[in-house]
One Martini backbone bead per residue (centre of mass of N, CA, C, O) as a GRO file, in nm:
protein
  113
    1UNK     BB    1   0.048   0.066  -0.009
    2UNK     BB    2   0.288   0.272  -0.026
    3UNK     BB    3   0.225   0.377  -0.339
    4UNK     BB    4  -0.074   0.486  -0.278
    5UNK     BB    5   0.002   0.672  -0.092
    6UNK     BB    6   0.188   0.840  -0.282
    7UNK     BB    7  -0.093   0.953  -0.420
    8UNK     BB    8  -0.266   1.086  -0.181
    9UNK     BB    9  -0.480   1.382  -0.200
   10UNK     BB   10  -0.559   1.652  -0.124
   11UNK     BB   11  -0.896   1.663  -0.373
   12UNK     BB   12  -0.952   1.441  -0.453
   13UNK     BB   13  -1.123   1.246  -0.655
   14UNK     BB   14  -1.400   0.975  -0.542
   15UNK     BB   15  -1.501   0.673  -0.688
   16UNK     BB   16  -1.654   0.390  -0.742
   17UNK     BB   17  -1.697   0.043  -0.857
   18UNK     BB   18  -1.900   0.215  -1.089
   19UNK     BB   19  -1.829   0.565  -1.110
   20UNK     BB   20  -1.925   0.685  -0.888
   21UNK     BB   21  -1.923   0.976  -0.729
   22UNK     BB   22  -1.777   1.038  -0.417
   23UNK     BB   23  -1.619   1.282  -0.364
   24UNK     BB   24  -1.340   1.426  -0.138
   25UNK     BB   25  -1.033   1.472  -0.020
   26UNK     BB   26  -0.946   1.539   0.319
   27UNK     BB   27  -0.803   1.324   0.388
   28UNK     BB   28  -0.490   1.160   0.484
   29UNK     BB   29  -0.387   0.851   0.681
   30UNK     BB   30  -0.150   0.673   0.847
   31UNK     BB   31  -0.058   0.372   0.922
   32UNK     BB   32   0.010   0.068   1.178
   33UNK     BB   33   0.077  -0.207   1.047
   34UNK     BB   34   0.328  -0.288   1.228
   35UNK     BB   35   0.169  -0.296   1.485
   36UNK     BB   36   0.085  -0.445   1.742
   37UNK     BB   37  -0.267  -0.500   1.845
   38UNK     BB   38  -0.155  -0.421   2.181
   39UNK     BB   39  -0.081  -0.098   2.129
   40UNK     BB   40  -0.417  -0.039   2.088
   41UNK     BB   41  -0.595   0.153   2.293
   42UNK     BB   42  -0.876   0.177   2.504
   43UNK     BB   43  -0.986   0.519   2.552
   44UNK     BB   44  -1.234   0.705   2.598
   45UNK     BB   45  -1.364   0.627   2.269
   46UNK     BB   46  -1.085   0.559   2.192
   47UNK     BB   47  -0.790   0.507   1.989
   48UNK     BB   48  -0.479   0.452   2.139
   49UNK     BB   49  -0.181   0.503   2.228
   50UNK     BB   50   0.039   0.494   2.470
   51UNK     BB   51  -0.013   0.845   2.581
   52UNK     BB   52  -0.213   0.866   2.328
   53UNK     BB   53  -0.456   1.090   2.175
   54UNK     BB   54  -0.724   1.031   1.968
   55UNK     BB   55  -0.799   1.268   1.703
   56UNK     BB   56  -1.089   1.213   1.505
   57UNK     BB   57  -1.320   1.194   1.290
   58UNK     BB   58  -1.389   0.886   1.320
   59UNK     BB   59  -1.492   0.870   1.650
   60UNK     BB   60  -1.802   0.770   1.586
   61UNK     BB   61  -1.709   0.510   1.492
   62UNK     BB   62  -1.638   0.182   1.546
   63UNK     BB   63  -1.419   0.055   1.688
   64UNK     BB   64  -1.323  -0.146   1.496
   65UNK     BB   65  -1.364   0.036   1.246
   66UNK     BB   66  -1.109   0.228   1.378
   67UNK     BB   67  -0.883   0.024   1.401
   68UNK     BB   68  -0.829  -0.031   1.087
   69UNK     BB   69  -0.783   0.227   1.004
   70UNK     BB   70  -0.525   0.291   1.168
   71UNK     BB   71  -0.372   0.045   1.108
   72UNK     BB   72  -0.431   0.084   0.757
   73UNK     BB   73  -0.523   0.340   0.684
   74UNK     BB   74  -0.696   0.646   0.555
   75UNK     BB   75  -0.977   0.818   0.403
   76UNK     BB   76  -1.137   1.129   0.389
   77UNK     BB   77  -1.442   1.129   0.265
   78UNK     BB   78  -1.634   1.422   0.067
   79UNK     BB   79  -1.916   1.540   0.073
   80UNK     BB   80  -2.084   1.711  -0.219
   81UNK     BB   81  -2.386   1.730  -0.038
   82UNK     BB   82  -2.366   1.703   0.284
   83UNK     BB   83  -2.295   1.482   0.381
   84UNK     BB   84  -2.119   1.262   0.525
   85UNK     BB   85  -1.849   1.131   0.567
   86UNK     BB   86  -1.611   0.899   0.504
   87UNK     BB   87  -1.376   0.569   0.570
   88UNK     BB   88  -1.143   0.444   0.437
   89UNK     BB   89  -0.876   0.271   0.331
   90UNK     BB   90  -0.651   0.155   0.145
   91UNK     BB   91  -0.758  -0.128   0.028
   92UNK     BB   92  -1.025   0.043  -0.143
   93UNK     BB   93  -0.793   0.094  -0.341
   94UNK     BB   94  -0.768   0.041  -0.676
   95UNK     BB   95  -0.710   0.353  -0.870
   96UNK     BB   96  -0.454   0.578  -0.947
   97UNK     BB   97  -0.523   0.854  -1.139
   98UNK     BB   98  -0.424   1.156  -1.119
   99UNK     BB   99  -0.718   1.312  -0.967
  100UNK     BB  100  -0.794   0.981  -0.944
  101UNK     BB  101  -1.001   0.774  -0.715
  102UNK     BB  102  -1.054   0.417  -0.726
  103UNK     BB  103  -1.269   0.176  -0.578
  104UNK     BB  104  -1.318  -0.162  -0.482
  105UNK     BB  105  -1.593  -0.023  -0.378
  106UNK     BB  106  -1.931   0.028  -0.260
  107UNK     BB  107  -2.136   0.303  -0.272
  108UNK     BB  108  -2.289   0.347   0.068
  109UNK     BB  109  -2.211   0.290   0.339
  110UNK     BB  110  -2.231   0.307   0.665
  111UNK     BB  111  -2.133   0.460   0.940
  112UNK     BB  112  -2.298   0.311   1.140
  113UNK     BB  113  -2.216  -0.043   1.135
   0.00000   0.00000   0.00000
């Protein structure tokens, strides 16, 4: 994933794996693949390394899937309507080209599963 991650930029269109665009990108954030699963503990509603408090726009969604973002690194896509962000991982990066980041996923699924 490190080739995708030197790949994008806050501002890139993002659209899914039909075609159809969801937002562009507003943050990239990277992860910590390498970190051993017991490093990130669960403390007063984040997760967060030993130390350090975690303050993420993610903060809203299930921890589950707070921890794979964090692991795995991920964008946060704005909605061009008005809707909520999206918060994809990298490995549901597909294919950058140009300004343009292609999904691997259908878009829209809840954040709040």
């Amino acid at each position: 994933m490190t080739g995708i991650f030197g790949k994008l930029r806050v501002g890139m269109n993002v659209f899914d794996r039909s075609g159809d665009k969801i937002g562009i990108i507003r943050a990239v954030e990277p992860g910590q693949i390498d970190a051993p699963p017991g490093l990130l503990t669960y403390t007063g509603g984040s997760l967060s390394p030993p130390g350090e408090v975690l303050s993420t726009p993610a903060s809203g969604l299930p921890m589950v899937r707070r921890h794979r973002l964090r692991r795995k690194g991920y964008i946060q896509i704005g909605s061009e309507t008005g809707g909520k962000d999206l918060f994809e991982p990298f490995d549901a990066v597909g294919r950058v080209a140009g300004s343009i980041v292609r999904l691997s996923v259908k878009c829209c699924r809840s954040e709040e599963e």
